[in-house]
N, C-alpha and C positions, 0 to 999 in steps of 0.2 A: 542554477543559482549563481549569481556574483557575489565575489568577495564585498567584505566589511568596502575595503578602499573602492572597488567599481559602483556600491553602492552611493558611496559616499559621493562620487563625480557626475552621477546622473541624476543627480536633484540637483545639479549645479545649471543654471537655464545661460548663465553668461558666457558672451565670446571664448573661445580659446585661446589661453593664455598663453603669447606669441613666446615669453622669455621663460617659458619649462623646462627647456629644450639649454640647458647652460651653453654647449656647444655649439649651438644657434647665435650667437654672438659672433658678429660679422667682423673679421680681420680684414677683407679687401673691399674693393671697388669694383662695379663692371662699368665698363666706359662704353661709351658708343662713340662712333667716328667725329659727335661735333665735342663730346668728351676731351678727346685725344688731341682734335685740334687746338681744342681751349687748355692744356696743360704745355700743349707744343708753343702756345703762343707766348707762353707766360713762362717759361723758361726762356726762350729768347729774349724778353723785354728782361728780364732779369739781368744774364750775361749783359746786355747792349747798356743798361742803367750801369751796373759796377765797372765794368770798364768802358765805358764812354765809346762803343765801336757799334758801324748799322748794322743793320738785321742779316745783311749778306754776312758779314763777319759772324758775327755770334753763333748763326745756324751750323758754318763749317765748323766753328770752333767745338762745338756741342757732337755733331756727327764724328769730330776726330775722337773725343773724349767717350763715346759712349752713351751722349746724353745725361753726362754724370755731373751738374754745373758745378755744384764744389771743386772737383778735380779741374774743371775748365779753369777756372778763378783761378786755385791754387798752379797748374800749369805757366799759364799766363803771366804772373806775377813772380815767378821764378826763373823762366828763362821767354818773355815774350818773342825775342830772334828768331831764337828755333822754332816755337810755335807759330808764328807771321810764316816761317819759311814750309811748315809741315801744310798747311793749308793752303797755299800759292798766292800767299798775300806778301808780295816781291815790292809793293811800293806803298806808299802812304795812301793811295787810293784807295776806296776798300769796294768799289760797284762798278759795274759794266757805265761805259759811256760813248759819248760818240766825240769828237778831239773836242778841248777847247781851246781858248786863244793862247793859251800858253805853251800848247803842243806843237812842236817843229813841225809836223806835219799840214798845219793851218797857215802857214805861211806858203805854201805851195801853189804855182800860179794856177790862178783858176779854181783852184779850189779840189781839183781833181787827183785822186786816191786810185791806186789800184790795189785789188782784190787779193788776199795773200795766197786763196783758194783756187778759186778759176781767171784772175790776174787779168781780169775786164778792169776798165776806169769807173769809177762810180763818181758823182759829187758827195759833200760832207754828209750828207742828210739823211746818203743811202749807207752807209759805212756803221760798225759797231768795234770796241773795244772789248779784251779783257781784261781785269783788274791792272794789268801791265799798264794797258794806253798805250801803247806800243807800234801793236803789231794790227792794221786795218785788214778787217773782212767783211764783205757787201752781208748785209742782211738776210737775203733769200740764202747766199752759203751758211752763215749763221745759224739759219733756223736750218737746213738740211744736216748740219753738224747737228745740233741738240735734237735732234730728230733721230737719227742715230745711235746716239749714245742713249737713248733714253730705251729706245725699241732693240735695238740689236745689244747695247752695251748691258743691259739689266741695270740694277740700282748701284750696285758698284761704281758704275760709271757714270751715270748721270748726275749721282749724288756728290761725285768729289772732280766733276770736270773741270777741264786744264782748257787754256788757251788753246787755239787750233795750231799753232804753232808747234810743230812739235820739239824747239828744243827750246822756249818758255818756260814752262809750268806754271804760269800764275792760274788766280780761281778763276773760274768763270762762276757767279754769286747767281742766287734765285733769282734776285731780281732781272737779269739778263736773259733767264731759262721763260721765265712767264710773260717778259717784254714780247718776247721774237718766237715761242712755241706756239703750236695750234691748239686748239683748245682742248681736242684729244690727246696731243703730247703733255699741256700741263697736267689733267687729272692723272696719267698715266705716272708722270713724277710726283705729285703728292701723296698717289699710290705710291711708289718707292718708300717717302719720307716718310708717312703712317708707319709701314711694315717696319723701318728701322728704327724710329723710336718705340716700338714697342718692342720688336727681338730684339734689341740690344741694351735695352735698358735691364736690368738684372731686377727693378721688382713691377716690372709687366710680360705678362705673356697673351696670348691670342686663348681664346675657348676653342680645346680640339675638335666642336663640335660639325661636321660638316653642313656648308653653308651658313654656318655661326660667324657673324664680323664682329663680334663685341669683343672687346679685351680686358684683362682684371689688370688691376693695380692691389699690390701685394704687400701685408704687412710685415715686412722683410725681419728675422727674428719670432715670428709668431711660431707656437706650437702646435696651431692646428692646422694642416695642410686642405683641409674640403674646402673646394668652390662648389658650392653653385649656379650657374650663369643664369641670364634671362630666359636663354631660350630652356631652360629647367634642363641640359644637362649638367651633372654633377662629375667632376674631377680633381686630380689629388696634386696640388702644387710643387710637391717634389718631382712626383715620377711622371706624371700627364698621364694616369691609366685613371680609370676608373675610383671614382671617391671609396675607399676600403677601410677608413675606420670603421671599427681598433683594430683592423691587419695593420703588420706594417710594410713598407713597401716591398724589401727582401722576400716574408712571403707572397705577395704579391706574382714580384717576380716567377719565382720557384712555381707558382701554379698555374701561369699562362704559359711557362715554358711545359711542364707535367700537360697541359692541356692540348697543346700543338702537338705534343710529342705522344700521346694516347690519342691523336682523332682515329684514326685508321679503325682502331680496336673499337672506340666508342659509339664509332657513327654505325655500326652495324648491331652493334648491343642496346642502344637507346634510340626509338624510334617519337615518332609525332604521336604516335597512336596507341593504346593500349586496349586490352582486351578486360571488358566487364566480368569481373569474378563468381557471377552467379549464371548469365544468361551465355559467356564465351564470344558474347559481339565486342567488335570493335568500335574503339570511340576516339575522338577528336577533341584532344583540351582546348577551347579557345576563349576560355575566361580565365579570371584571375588565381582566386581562391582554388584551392583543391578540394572542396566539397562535389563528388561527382553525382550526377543523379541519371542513371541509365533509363531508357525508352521501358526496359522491364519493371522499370519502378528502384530498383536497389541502391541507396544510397553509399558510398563508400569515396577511401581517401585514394587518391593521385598517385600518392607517392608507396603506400605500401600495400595497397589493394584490398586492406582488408577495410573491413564496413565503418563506417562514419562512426567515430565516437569512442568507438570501441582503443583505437590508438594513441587517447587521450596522453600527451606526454612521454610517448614511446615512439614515436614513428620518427623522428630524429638520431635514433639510440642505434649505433652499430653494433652489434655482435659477431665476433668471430665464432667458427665452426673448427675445431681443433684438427678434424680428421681431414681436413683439404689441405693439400702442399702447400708450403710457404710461397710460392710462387702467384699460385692463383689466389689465395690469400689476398696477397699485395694487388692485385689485379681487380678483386672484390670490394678490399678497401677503399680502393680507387673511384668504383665506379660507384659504391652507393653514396660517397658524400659528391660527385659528380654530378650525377643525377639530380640531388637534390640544389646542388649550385642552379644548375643547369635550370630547373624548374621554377626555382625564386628567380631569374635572369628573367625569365619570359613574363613569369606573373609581372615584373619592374616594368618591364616593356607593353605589355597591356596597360599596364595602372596608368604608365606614363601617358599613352594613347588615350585612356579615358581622361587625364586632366587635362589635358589639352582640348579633347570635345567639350567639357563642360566648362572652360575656361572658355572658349570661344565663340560656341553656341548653347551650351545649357543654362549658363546663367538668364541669357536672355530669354529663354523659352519658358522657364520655372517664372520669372519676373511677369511676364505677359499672362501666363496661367493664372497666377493667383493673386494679379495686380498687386504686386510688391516690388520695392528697390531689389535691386538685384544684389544691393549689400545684405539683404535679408537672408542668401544663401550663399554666403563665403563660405560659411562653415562646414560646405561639400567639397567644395576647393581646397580644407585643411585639410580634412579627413584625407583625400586623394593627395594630396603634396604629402602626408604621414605614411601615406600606404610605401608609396615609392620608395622613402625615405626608410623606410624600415622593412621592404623587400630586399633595397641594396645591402645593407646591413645584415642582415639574415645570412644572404648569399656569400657573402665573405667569411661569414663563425664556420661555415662548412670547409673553406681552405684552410680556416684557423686550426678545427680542428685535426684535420687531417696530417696537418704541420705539427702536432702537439707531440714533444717529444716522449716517447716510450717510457723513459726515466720518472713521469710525472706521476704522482702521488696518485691512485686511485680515487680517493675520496675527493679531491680535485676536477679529475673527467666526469666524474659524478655528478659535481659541481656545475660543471660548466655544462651539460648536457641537461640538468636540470633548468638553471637558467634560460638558455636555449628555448628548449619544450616548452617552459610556459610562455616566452614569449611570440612565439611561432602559433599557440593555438589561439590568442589573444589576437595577434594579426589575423588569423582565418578569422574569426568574429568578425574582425571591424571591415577586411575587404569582402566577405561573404554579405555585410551590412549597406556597404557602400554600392556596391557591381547588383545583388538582387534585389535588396530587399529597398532601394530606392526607387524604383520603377513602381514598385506595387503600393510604396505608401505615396508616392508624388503622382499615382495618375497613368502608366502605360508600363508593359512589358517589354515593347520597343524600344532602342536606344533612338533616345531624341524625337519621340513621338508620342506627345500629351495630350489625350483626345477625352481625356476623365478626370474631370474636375474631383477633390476632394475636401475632406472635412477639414478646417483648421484645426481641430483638436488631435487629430490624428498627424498633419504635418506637424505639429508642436511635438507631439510625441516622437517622434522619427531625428525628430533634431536633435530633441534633449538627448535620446538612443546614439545618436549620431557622433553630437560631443563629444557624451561621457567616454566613448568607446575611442575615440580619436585621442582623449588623453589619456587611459588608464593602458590603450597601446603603448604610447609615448613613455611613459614611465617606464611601462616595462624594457623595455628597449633601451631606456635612458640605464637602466640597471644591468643591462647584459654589457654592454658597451665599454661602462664604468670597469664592473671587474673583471674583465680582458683585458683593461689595457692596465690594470695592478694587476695582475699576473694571478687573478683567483687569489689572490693573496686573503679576500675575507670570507673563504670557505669554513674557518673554525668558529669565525665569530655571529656565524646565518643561522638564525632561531628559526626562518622561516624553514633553511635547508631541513634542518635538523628534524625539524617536527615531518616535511614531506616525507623525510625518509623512513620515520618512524610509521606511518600511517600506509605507507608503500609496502612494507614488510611484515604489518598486519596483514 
């Protein structure tokens, strides 16, 4: 049976309410590479409008600063010398060129230049400048210089090059790098310039995601550190580990170190595999939920082996055994809320797997089955973006807990293990709902293989099941969240605690 409130959300037939979720309030941006170029661009026209300088100026000005334009402006306008001089902007010239008629070197007979490089005679045509105007080198040396500096020197050097002279210093400006590079050397430097406006700007960073290019723009002063990215993973803006609210980073810390530092012991005590409690066969988790159902028929949970149902609210709950040493004690504590990290980790990691197939190919396969917009089943793609969201969640109260210091009020652990429990059995519902029992009311047992048409009254029904279960998850989770991060602090004031406990001790 559902509570009054589960009841209440499954006669509810409309979309999911995107703003339930308070915390779902978006502080950044994910930029994509024409993102980045479009803010790149518009920072420079900025510098180049307030102080009247080309785009070669600005950009260096910008790369010396940090990308920081205030500070550029403000820089500039306090000691412009120094800063002309910190950038190699040595003459009122501010771009590569090739001489003009005002350059000493145009009056030279014939027109003819040598090379400062490999000191052949070039005519005017073949010859380039640095911001100096100075000092003449042929074009082919030119581009083998910025070829160089781009491939051997890394961004460091490519990004703040100097005249090939080596006792000059003036710039050599973009504009001279993209005149004379090949087309492979310019991307290669645009690549530099990306990478450096976003690592050095203090409110962007890169998604740790491997093969992820996107980058966030950060609402600098915000409270809540979770990203997001497009490619759906989630990470924490302070620390770049893993998205862990309500952890906070410190334990965070503390438990990937405790983690490294227990593999030896762990990896031989937690296996892939676990042994069915009635029949002694072994079995292989490779769904989400911990609802196991063995080949003997015996239904039972993942995590404490004993029979389905039966652990209603208790399979989260540690209990110490007084008569085992303190040592292995500690050793036990360890491993049973590990374990159970450990397990929410993989469920994340399937769920995630799964939203990605039906993000990619099961909308369109559900769409063509039952001739519907494929907007007609977002609401699987919520339910699967919730799962995730509240596996990751899950998996961290387990370090939370573990972290929770000894000194803490009993009726508090109490507290907080109540919370827990119901939300963890509310999540087995909705991923048990989502990973099984979608296949059997949409049409196939298959993943991604719809060979049986079904009833619309039954897809209606599956949905509304769906929703409701997608937000009265979210709720619950929206409440564990909450009083973790007040510190359990409204453990005296929970009518609901008060009455569990009382009906528990019946």
């Amino acid at each position: 049976m559902y509570s009054d409130e589960e009841e209440e959300v499954f006669s509810d037939e409309g979309i999911i309410d995107e703003s339930m979720h308070s915390h779902n309030q978006k502080n950044y941006k994910i930029l994509k590479d024409t993102d980045i170029l479009q803010l790149l661009k518009e920072d420079i026209e900025k510098i180049s409008t307030i102080l009247s300088i080309p785009r070669d100026v600005s950009l260096a000005l910008l790369h010396l600063f940090n990308w920081n334009v205030n500070r550029a402006n403000e820089e500039w306008f306090t000691n412009e010398h120094e800063v002309r001089k910190s950038i190699g902007m040595l003459s009122n010239n501010n771009c590569f060129s090739v001489p003009t008629n005002e350059n000493p070197l145009r009056k030279k007979s014939n027109h003819v230049i040598n090379c400062g490089i490999c000191f052949e005679e070039y005519s005017i045509d073949k010859v380039a400048f640095a911001t100096c105007n100075k000092h003449p080198f042929c074009k082919v040396c030119c581009e083998c210089y910025i070829s160089t500096s781009i491939n051997e020197g890394g961004p460091n050097k490519c990004l703040g090059l100097r005249c090939p002279k080596p006792s000059c210093g003036a710039m050599v400006g973009e504009s001279m790098i993209i005149a004379l590079a090949s087309e492979k050397d310019r991307l290669k430097y645009y690549h530099y310039l990306f990478q450096s406006y976003v690592n050095e700007n203090k409110n962007f960073k890169w998604c740790p995601a491997p093969g992820c290019e996107c980058a966030v723009e950060f609402e600098i002063g915000s409270e809540k550190y979770d990203v997001i990215c497009d490619c759906f993973n989630g990470f924490c803006w302070n620390c770049m580990e893993e998205n862990h609210r309500p952890v906070d980073c410190d334990t965070i810390a503390k438990w990937i170190t405790r983690n490294y530092e227990e593999a030896a012991n762990t990896n031989w005590i937690l296996a892939f595999t676990k042994k069915c409690p009635k029949c002694d066969k072994s079995i292989e988790k490779h769904t989400g939920c911990n609802h196991m159902t063995c080949r003997c028929g015996y239904d039972f949970c993942w995590i404490c082996l004993k029979k389905w149902g039966t652990c209603y609210n208790r399979c989260n709950r540690y209990e110490e055994k007084k008569e085992i040493k303190e040592e292995k004690i500690c050793i036990l504590k360890y491993m049973h809320f590990y374990e159970r990290w450990l397990s929410n980790e993989k469920s994340k990691q399937k769920a995630l797997k799964d939203l990605k197939n039906m993000r990619d190919e099961g909308l369109k396969e559900f769409s063509e089955l039952h001739s519907l917009p494929e907007t007609e089943f977002e609401f699987i793609i919520e339910a699967w973006k919730q799962i995730v969201e509240c596996r990751r969640v899950l998996k961290w109260t387990y370090a939370y807990r573990f972290y929770l210091p000894k000194d803490q009020e009993e009726e508090k652990d109490c507290f907080f293990q109540y919370l827990q429990g119901e939300a963890e059995v509310c999540l087995e519902r909705l991923h048990h709902c989502a990973e099984k029992e979608l296949m059997d009311h949409l049409g196939s047992t298959n993943e991604l293989d719809y060979t049986q048409q079904v009833s619309y009254n039954n897809f209606a029904s599956f949905r509304s099941k769906l929703i409701g279960l997608t937000k009265v998850t979210g709720n619950y989770f929206d409440k564990l969240v909450i009083a973790l991060e007040n510190g359990l602090k409204d453990v005296n004031n929970s009518i609901e605690f008060t009455r569990k406990k009382g009906s528990t001790s019946e």
